[in-house]
LORO-926294 format. One record per residue (C-alpha): x negated, y negated, z negated. Coordinates in Angstrom, 3 decimals, padded with zeros to 6 digits. Layout:
BEGIN
[dovex [X; Y; Z]]
...
REM end
This chain:
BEGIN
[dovex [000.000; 000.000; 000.000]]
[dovex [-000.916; -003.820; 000.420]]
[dovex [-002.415; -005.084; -003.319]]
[dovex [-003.834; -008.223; -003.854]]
[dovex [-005.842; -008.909; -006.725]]
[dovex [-004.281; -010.081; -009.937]]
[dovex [-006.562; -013.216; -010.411]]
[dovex [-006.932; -013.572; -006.400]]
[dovex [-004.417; -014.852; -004.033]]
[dovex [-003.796; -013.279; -000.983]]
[dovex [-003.833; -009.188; 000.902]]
[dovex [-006.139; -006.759; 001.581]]
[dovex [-005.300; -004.261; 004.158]]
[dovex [-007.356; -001.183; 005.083]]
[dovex [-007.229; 001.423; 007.474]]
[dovex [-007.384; -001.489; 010.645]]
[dovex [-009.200; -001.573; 013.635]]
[dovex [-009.881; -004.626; 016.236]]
[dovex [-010.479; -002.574; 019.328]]
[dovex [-010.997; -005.646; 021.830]]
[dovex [-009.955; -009.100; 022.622]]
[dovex [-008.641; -010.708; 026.403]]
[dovex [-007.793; -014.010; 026.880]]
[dovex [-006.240; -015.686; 030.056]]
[dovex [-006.745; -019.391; 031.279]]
[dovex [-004.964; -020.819; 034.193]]
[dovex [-006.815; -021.188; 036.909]]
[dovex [-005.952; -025.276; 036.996]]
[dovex [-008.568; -027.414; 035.433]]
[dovex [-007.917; -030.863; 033.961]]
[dovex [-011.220; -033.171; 033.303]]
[dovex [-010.287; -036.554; 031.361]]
[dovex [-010.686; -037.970; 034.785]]
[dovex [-006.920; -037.111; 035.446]]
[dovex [-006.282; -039.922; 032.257]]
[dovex [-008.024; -042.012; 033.950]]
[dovex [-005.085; -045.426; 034.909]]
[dovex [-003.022; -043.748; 032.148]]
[dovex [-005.077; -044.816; 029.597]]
[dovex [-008.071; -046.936; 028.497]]
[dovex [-011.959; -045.503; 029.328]]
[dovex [-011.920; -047.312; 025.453]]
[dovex [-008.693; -044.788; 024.851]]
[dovex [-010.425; -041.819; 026.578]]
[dovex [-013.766; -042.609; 024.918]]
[dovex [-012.330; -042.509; 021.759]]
[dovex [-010.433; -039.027; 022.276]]
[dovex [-014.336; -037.502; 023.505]]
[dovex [-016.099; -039.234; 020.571]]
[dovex [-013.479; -038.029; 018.008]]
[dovex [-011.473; -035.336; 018.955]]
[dovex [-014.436; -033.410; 021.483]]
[dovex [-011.912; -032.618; 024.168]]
[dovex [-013.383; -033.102; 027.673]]
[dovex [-011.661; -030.672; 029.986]]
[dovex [-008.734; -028.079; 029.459]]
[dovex [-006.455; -025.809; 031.332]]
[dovex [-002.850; -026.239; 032.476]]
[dovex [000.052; -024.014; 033.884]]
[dovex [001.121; -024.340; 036.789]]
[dovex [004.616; -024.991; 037.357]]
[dovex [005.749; -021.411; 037.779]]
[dovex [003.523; -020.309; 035.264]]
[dovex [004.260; -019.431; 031.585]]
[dovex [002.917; -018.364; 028.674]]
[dovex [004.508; -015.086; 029.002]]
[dovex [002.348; -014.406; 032.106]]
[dovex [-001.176; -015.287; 030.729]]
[dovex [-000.174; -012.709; 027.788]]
[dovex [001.185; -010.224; 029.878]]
[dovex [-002.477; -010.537; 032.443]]
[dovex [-004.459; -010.522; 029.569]]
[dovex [-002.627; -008.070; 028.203]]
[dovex [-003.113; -005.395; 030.990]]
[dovex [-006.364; -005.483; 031.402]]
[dovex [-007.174; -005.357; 027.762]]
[dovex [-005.337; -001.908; 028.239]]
[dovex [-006.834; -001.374; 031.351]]
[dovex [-010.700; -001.348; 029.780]]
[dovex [-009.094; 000.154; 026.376]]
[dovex [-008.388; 003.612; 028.500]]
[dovex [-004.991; 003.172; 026.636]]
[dovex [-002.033; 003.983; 028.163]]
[dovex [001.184; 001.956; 027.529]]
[dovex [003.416; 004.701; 026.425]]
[dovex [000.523; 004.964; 023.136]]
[dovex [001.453; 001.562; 021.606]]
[dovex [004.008; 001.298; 018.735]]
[dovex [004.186; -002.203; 018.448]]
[dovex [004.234; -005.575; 020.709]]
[dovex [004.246; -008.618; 018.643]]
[dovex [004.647; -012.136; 020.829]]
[dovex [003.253; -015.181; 019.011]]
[dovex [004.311; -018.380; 020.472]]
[dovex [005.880; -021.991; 020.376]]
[dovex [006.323; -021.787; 023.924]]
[dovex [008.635; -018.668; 024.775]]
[dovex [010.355; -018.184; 028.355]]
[dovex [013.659; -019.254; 027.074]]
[dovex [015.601; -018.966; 023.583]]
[dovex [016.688; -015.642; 024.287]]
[dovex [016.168; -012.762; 024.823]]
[dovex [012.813; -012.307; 022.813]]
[dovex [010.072; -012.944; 025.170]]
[dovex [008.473; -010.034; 023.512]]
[dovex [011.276; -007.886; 025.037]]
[dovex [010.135; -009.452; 028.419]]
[dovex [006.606; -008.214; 028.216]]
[dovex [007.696; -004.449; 026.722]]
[dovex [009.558; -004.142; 030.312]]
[dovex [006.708; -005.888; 032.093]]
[dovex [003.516; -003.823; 030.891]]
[dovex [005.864; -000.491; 030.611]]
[dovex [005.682; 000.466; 027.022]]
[dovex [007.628; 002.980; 025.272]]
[dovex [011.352; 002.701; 024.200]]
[dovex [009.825; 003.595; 020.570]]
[dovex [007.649; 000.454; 020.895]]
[dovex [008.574; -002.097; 019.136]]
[dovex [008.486; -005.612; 019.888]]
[dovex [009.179; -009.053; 018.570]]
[dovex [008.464; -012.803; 018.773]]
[dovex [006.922; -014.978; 015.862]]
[dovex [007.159; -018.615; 016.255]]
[dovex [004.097; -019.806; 014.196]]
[dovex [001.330; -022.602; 016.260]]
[dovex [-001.801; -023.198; 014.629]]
[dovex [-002.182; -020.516; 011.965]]
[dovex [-000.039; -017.953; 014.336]]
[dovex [-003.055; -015.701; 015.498]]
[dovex [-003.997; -015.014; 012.078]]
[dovex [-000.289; -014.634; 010.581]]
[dovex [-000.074; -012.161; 013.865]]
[dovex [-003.083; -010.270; 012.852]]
[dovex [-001.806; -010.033; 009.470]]
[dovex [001.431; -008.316; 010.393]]
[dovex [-000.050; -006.130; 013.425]]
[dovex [-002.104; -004.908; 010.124]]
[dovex [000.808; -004.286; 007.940]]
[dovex [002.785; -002.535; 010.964]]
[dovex [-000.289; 000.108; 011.140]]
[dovex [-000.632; 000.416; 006.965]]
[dovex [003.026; 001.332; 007.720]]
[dovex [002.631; 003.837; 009.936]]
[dovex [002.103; 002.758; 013.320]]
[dovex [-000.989; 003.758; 014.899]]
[dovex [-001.909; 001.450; 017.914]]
[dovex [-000.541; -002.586; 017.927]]
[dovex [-000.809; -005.200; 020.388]]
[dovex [-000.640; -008.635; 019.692]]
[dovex [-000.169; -011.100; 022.014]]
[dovex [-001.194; -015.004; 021.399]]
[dovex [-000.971; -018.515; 022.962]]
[dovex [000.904; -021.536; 024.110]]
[dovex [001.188; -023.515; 027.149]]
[dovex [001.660; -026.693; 025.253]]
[dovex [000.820; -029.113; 028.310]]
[dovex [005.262; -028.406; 028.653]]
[dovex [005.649; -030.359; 025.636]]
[dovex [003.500; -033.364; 025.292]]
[dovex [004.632; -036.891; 026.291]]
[dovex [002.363; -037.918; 029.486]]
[dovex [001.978; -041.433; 027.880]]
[dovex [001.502; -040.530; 024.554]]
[dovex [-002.068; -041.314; 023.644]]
[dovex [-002.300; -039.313; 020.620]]
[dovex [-000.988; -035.993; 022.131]]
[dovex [-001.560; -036.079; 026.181]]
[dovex [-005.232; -035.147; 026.058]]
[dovex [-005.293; -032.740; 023.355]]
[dovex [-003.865; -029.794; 024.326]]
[dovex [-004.703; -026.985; 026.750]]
[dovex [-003.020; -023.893; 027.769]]
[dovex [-004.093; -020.259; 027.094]]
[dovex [-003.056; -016.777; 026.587]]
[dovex [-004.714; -013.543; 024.491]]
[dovex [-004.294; -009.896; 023.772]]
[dovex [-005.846; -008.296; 020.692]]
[dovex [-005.657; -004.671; 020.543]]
[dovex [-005.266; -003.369; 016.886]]
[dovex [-005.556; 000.329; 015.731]]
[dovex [-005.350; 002.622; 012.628]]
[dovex [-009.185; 003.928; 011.399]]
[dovex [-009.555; 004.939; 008.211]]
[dovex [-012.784; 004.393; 008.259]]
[dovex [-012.679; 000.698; 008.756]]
[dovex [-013.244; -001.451; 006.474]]
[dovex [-010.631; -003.995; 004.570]]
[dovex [-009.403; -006.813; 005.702]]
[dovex [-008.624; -009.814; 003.858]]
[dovex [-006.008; -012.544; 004.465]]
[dovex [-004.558; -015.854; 002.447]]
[dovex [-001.549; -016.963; 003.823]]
[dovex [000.345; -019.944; 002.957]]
[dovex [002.874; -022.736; 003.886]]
[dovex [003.580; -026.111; 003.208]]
[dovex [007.202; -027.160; 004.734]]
[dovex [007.018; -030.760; 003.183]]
[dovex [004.861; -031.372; 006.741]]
[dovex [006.947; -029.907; 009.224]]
[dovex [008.356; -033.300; 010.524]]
[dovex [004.335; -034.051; 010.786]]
[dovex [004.074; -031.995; 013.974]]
[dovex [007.373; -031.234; 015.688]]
[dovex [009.688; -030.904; 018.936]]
[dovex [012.871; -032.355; 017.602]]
[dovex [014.959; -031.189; 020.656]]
[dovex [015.452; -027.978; 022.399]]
[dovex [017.397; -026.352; 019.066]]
[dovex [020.478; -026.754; 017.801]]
[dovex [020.070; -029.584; 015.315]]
[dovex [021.631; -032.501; 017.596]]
[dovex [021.847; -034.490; 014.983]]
[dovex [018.080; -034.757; 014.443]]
[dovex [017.144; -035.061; 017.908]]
[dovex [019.808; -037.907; 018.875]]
[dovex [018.353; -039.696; 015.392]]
[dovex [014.887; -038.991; 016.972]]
[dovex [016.190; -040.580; 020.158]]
[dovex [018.034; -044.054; 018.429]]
[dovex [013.774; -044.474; 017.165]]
[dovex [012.597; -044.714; 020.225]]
[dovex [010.933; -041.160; 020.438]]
[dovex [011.833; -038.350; 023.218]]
[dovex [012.777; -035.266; 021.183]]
[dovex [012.178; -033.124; 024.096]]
[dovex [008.072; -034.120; 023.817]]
[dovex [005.893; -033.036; 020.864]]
[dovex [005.732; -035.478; 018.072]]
[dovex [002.730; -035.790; 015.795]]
[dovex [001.581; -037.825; 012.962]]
[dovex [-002.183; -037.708; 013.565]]
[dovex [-003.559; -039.016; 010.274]]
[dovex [-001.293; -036.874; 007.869]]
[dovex [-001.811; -033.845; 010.056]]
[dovex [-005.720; -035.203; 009.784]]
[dovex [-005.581; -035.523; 005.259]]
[dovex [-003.911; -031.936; 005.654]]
[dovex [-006.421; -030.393; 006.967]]
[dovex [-008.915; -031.461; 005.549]]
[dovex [-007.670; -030.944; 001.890]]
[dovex [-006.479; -027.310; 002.648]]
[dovex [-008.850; -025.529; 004.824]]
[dovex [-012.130; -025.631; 002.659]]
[dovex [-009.806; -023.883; 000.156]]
[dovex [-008.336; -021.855; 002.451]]
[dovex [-011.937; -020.803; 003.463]]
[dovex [-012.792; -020.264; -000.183]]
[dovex [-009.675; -018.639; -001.298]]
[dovex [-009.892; -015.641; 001.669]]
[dovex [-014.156; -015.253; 001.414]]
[dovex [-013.068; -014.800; -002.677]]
[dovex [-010.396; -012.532; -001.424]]
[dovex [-012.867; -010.237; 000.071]]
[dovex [-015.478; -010.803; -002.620]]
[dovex [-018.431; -011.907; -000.448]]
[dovex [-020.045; -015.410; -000.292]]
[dovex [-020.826; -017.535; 003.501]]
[dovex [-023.979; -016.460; 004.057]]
[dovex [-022.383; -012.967; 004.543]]
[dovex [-020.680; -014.126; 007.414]]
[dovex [-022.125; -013.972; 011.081]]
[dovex [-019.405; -016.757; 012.199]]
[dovex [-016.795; -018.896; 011.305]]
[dovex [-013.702; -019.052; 013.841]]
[dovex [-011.493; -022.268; 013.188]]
[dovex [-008.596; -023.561; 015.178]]
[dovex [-010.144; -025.598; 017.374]]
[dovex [-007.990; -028.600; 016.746]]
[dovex [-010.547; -031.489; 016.229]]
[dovex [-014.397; -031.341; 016.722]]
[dovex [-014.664; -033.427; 013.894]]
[dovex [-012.728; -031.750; 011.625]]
[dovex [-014.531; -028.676; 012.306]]
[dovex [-017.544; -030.164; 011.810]]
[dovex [-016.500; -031.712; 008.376]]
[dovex [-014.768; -028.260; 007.360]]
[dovex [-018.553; -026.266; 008.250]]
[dovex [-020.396; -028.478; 006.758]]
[dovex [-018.143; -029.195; 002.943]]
[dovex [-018.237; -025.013; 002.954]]
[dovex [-021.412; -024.269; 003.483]]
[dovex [-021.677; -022.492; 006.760]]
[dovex [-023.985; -024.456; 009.753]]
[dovex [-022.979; -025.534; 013.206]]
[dovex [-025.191; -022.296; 014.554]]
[dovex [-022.379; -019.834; 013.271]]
[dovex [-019.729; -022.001; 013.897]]
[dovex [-018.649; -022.120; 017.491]]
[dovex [-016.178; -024.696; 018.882]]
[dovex [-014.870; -024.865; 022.342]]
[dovex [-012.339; -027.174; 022.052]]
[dovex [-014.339; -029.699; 024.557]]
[dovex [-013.971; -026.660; 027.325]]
[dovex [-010.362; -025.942; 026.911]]
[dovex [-008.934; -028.517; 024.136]]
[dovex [-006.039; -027.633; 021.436]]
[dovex [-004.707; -024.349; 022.564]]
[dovex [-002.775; -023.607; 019.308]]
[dovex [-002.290; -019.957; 018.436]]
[dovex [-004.487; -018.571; 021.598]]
[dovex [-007.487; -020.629; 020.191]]
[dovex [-009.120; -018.382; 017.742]]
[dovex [-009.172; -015.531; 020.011]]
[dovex [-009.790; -017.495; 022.816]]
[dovex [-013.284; -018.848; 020.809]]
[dovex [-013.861; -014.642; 020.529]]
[dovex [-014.183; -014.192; 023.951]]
[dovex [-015.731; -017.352; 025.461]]
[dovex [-018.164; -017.939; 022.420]]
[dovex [-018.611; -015.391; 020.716]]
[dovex [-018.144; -012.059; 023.830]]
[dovex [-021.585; -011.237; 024.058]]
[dovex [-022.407; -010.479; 020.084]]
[dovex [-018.679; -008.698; 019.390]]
[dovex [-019.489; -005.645; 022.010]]
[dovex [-023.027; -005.353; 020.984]]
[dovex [-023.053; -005.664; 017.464]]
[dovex [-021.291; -005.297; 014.094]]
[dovex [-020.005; -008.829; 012.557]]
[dovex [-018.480; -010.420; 009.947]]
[dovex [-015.885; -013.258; 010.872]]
[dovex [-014.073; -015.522; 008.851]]
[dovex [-010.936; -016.858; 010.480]]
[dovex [-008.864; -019.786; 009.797]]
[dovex [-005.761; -020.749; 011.622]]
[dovex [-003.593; -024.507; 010.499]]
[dovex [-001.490; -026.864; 011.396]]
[dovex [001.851; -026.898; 012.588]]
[dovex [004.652; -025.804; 009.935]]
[dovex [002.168; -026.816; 007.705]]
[dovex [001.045; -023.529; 007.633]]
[dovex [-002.370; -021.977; 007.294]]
[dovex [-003.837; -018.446; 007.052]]
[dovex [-007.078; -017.150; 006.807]]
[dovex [-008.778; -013.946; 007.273]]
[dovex [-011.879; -012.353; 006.818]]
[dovex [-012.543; -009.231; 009.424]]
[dovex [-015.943; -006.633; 009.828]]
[dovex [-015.701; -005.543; 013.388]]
[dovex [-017.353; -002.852; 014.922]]
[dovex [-018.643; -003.321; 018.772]]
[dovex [-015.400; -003.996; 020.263]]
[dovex [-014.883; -002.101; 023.670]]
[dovex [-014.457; -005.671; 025.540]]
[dovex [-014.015; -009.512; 024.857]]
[dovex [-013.442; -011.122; 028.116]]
[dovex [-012.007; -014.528; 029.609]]
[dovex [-009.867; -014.406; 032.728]]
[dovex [-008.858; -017.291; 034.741]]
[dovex [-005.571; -016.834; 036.661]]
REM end
């Protein structure tokens, strides 16, 4: 069963396996030239020197983020050797589904071919999702399944406001595939997972629900509530008051100190940030990757998507030891510390 510690916060699961990693980019890429008329070179400046984000990826029109899951997705299972009729579980993670419903989950169990025992579900979690998806693929297989495959990202260049400043050159578009399986020889892993929903109106798409009310409100202030909305400084004093703890919290969790780990994986939401959060826990810019001036704020795909543009090379040659830590939107956070064997692949496609 999942214990956690009586004086420690947070789950340890055994008995999990990452098996490999795929992420998917679309093939279209946008340079801060694009901004260029749309806003200030002071404006764009600013966003570089701050923020890091130089160049990201965005969907084409007819392209979701369904289909960079579902392309990542089968060639993860592809280079596995695993056949889709072996997988018990399919869990979608996404703010950026193909439509309210049917689950888009249930889309991509018809799509890849999986088993009518499989099952499969959509969690609607941003910035911490990757890690809340890990979390559950883990306590699907402590349960009993055997082989889980978790699916990650956002296409959030759909929902920001062209002339926002604060939002239009932050975000890129990605999707990932994580293969999880049962080994009982593998070792622990640890997660702290929390939520703060005093912040959700920080970081929100007011329309698009069912809560008219809010979104006409939204409207009468002179805000779209069909574009994302976000408070940049509280979102900014959030992070940095929760992660370092976060980071603390999960490497207490496991019962190891930072210079144990061989990386640490943040959502790449702000080069800054990251910076700040490496340096006030003790772990150096050399094992702390960022890519978020490649492909910007990709929200629940960018953790994974770190794993296999950053980081390919050492996970199928080598053991590591990662520490993960996903935040933002909801507030919600989760961190989680991982020993991976050689994974089988880690691999970035562009589609």
């Amino acid at each position: 069963m999942v214990e956690a510690a009586a004086d420690k916060p947070g789950y340890s699961v055994p008995g999990v396996a990452l098996r490999g990693v795929v992420s998917a980019l679309p093939a279209r890429r946008v340079t801060n030239e694009h901004f260029r008329g749309a806003f200030s070179d002071s404006d764009i400046n600013d966003v570089i020197k701050m923020v890091g984000v130089e160049a990201r990826h965005w969907v084409a029109d007819d392209q979701t983020t369904a289909d960079l899951c579902q392309a990542a997705a089968s060639r993860l299972l592809d280079r596995l050797g695993w056949a889709p009729s072996s997988l018990d579980a399919l869990i979608f993670v996404s703010q950026t589904p193909n439509q309210r419903l049917p689950a888009t989950a249930c889309e991509l169990h018809g799509a890849l071919g999986l088993s009518p025992t499989c099952q499969a579900f959509d969690v609607g979690l941003g910035c911490s999702g990757y890690v809340y998806g890990l979390w559950l693929a883990s306590a699907l297989i402590l349960a009993g399944c055997r082989r889980v495959l978790l699916l990650a990202g956002d296409t959030s260049s759909r929902m920001v406001d062209p002339t926002d400043r604060g939002t239009a050159l932050l975000f890129g578009d990605a999707g990932t595939a994580s293969a999880l399986e049962a080994d009982a020889g593998a070792e622990p892993i640890h997660f702290v997972l929390g939520t703060d929903g005093g912040g959700a109106k920080n970081l929100i798409v007011q329309g698009g629900g069912f809560r008219t009310v809010a979104a006409d409100a939204r409207r009468a202030e002179g805000y779209d509530p069909g574009h994302l909305f976000m408070d940049g400084g509280a979102v900014f004093s959030f992070t940095l008051k929760a992660v370092p703890a976060l980071v603390r919290d999960t490497l207490g969790r496991a019962g190891v100190g930072v210079d144990a780990l061989d990386a640490l994986v943040l959502h790449q939401a702000n080069r800054f940030m990251l910076n700040h959060i490496a340096k006030k826990v003790g772990v150096g810019a050399e094992r702390t990757p960022i890519n978020i001036d490649r492909y910007g704020n990709t929200s629940s795909a960018s953790i994974p998507l770190v794993l296999t543009t950053d980081l390919a090379e050492r996970l199928t040659a080598a053991p590591m030891r990662l520490m993960m830590a996903g935040f933002g939107v909801g507030y919600s956070w989760g961190g989680a510390y991982m020993a991976t064997q050689p994974l089988a692949c880690a691999e970035t496609l562009i589609l």
